[in-house]
BAFI-3210 file (N, C-alpha, C; in Angstrom, 3 decimals, decimal comma, padded with zeros to 6 digits):
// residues 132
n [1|2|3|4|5|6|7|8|9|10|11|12|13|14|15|16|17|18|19|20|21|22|23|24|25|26|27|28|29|30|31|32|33|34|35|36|37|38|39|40|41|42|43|44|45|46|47|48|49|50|51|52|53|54|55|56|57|58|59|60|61|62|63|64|65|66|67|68|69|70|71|72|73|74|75|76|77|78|79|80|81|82|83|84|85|86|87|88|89|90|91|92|93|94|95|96|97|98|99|100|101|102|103|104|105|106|107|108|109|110|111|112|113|114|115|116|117|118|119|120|121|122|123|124|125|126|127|128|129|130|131|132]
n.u [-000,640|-002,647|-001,052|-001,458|-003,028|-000,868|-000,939|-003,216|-001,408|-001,300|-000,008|-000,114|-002,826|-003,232|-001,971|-003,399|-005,777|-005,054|-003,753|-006,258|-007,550|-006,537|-006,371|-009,281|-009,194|-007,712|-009,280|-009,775|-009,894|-009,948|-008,948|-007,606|-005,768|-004,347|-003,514|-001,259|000,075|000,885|-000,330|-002,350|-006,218|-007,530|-005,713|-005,287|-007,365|-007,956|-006,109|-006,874|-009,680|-008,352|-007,914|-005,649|-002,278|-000,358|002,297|006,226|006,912|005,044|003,299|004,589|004,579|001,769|001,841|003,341|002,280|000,088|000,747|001,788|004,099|006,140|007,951|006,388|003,997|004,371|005,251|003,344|001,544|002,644|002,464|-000,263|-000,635|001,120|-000,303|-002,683|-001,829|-001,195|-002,616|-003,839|-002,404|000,088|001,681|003,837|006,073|007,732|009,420|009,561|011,411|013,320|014,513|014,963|017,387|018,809|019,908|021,862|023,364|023,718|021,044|020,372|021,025|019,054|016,655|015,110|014,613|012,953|010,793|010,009|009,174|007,010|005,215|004,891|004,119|001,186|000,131|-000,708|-002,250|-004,097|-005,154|-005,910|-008,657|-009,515|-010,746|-008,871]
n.v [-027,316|-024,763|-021,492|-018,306|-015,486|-013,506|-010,198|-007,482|-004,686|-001,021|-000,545|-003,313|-003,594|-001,523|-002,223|-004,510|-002,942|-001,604|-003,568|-004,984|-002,695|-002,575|-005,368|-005,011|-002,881|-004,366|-005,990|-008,969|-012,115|-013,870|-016,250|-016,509|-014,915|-016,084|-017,948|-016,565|-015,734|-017,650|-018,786|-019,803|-019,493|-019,517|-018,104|-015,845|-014,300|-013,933|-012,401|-010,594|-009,904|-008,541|-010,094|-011,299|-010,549|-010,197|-011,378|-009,945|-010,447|-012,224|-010,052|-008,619|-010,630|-010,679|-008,008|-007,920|-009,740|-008,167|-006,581|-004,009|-001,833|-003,035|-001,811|001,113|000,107|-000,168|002,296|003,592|002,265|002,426|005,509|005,758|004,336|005,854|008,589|007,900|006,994|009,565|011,377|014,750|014,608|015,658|018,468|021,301|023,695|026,610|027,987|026,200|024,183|025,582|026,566|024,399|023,784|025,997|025,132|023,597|024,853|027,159|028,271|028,993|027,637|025,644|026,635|027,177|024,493|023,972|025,649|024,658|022,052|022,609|023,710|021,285|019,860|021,199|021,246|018,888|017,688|019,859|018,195|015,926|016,947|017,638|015,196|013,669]
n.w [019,973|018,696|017,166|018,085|015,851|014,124|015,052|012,857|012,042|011,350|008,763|007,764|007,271|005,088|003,717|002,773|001,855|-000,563|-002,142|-002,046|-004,150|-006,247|-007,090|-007,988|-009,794|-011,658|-012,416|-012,257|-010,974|-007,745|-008,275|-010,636|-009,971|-007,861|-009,418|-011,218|-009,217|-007,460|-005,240|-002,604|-003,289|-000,938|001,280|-000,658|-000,425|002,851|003,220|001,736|002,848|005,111|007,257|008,238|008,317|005,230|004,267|003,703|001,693|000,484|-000,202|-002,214|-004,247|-004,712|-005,834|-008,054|-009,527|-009,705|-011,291|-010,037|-008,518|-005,880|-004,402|-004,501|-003,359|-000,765|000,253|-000,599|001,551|003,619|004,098|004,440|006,339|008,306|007,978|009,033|011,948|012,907|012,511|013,043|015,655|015,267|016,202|015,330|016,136|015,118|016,489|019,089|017,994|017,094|019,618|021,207|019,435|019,935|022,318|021,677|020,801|017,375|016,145|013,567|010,941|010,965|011,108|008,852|008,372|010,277|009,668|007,525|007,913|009,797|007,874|006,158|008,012|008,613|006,467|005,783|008,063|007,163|005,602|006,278|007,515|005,462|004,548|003,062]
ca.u [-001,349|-002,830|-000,193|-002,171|-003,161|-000,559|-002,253|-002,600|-000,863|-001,871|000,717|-001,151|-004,177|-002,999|-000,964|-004,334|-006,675|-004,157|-003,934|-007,993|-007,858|-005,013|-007,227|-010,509|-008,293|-007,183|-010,725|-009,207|-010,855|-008,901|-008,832|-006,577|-004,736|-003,870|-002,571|-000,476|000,862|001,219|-000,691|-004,147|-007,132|-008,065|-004,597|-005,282|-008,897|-007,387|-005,123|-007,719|-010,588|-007,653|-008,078|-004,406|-001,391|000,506|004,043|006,447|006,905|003,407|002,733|005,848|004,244|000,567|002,052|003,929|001,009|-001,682|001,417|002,400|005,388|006,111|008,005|005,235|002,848|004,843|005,840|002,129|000,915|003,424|002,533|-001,176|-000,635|001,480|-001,281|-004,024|-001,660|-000,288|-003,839|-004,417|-001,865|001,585|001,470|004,872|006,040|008,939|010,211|009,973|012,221|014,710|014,713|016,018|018,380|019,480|020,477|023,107|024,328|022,922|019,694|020,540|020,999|017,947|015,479|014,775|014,370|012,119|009,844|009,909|008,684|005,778|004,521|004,294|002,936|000,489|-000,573|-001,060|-003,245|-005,429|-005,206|-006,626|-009,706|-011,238|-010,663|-007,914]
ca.v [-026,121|-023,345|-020,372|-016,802|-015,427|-012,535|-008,762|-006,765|-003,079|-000,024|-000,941|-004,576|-002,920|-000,392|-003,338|-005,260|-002,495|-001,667|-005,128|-005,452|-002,137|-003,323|-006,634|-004,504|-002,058|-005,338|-006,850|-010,475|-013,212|-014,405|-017,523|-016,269|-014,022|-017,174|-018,974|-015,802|-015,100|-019,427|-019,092|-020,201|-018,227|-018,705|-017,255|-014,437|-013,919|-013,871|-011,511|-009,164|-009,315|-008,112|-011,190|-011,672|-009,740|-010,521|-010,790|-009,017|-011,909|-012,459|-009,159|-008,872|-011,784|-010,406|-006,952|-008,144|-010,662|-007,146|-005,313|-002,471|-001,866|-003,508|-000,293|001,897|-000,340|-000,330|002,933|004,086|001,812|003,964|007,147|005,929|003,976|006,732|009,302|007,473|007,311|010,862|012,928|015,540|014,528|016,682|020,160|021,247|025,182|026,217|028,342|025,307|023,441|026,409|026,611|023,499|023,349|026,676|025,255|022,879|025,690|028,057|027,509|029,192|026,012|024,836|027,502|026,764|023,266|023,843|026,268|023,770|020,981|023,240|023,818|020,368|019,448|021,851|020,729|017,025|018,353|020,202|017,446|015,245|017,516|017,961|014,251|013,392]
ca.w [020,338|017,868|017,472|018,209|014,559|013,920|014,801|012,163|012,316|010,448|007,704|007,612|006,737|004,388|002,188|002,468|001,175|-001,758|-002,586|-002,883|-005,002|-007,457|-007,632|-008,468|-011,113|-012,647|-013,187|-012,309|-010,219|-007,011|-008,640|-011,588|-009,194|-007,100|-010,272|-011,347|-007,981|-006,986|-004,234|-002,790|-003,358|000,406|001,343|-000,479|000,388|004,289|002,866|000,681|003,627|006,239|008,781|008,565|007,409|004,226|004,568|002,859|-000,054|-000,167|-000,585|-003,170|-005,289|-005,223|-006,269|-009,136|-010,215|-010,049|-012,397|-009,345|-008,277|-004,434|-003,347|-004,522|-002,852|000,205|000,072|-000,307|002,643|004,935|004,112|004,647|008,035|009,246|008,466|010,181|012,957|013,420|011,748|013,963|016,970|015,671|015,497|015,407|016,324|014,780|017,471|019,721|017,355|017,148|020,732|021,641|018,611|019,957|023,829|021,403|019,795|016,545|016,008|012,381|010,405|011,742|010,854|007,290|008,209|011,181|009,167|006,140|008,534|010,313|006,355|005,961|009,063|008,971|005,026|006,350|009,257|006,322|003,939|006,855|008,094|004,314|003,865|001,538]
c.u [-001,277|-001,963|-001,829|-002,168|-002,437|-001,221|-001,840|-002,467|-001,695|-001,297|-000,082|-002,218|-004,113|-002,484|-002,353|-005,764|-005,954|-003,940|-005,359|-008,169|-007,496|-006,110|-008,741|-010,057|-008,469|-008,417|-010,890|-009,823|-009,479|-008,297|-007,458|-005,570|-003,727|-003,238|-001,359|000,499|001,565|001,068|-002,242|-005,247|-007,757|-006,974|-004,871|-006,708|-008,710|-006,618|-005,871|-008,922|-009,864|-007,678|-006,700|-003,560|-000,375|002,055|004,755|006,527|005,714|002,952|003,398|005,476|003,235|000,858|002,138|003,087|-000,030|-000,898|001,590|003,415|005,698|006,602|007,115|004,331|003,457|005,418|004,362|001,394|001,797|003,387|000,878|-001,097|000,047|000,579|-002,077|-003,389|-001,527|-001,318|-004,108|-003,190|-000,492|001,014|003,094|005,019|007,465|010,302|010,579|011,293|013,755|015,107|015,668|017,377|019,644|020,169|021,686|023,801|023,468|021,771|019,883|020,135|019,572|016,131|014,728|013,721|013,034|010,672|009,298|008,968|007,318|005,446|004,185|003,423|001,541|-000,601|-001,232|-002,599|-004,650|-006,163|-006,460|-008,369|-010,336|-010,924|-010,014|-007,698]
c.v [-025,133|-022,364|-019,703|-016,333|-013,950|-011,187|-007,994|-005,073|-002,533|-000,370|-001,878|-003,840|-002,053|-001,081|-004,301|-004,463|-001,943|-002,599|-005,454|-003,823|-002,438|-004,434|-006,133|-003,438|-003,114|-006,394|-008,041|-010,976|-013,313|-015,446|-017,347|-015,196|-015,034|-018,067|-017,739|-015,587|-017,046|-019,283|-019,122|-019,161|-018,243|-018,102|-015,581|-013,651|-013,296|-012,623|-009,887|-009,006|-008,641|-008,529|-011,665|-010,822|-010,487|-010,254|-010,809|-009,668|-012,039|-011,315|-008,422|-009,414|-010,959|-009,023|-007,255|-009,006|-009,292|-006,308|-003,646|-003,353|-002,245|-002,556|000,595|002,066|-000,145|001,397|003,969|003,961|002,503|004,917|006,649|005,512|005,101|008,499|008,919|007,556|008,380|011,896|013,483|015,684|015,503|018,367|020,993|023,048|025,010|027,065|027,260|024,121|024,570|026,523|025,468|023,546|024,486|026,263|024,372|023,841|026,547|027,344|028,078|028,192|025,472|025,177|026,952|025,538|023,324|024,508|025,058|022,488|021,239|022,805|022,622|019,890|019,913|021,537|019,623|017,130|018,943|019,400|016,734|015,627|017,686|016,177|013,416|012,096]
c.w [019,175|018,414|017,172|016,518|015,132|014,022|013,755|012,502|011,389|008,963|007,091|006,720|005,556|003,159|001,908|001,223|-000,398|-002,317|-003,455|-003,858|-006,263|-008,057|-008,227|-009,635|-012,045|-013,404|-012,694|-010,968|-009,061|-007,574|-010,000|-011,023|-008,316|-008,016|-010,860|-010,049|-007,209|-005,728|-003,906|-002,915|-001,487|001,287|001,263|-000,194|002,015|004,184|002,836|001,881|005,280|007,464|009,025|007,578|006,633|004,730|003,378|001,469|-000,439|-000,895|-001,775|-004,201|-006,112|-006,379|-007,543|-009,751|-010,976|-011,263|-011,298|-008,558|-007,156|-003,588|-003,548|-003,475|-001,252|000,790|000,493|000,914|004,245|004,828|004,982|006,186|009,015|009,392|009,370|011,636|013,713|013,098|012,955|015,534|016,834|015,207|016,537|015,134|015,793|015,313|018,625|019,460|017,323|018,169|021,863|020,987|019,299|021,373|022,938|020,768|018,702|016,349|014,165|011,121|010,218|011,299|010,214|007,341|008,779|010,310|008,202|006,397|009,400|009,037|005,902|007,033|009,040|007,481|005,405|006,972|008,158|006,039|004,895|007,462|006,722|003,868|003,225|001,746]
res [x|x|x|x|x|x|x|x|x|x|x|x|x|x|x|x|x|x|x|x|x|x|x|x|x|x|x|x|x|x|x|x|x|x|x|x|x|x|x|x|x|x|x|x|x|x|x|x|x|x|x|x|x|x|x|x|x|x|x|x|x|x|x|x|x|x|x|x|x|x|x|x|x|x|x|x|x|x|x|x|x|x|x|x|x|x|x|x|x|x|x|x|x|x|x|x|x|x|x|x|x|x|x|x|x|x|x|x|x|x|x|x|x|x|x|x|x|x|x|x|x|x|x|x|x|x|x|x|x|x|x|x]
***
């Protein structure tokens, strides 16, 4: 019996379209990407049209075949999957955050942080409504 083809996540997707940019930066054919990396070109075709998700070696190999760095790449594909997930849904007060902190005790401590963490939230939230 056929196993179920792996779903891909936001991550998936995010290591796949970084993958096919890297491979369009680099100029290079699948075919010489698949002999640099020692793996098939319909592998990574499956890979680069996002019908299946690379795993983390695969995506480890291809990296280091295109010349970027695998934490970069990995590093990049979680900032992007966790925008697409979170654009628009947090919006974070930073009296609400002092408020709880304050039923454990000072909310003092806490302030800085809480403000520090609105200011980004609230950048993200921009970044996401003109586009970025």
């Amino acid at each position: 019996m056929a196993r179920a083809p792996k779903p891909m996540h936001p991550i998936d997707h995010a290591v796949s379209q970084l993958l096919a940019d890297a491979v369009e930066r680099a100029g290079i054919s699948r075919r010489e990407l698949a002999e640099e990396a020692g793996m098939s070109t319909n592998r990574i075709g499956i890979i680069l049209r996002e019908e299946r998700p690379a795993s983390v070696g695969e995506a480890e190999v291809l990296a280091q075949a295109l010349g970027v760095d695998a934490f970069d790449l990995f590093a990049e594909a979680e900032r992007r999957a966790t925008k697409s997930q979170h654009a628009g849904l947090i919006q974070v007060r930073p009296n609400v955050i002092e408020g709880r902190f304050a039923r454990l005790g000072s909310s003092e401590p806490f302030a800085a942080d809480a403000a520090a963490l609105h200011s980004e939230v609230s950048i993200l939230d921009e970044q996401e409504q003109q586009g970025d």
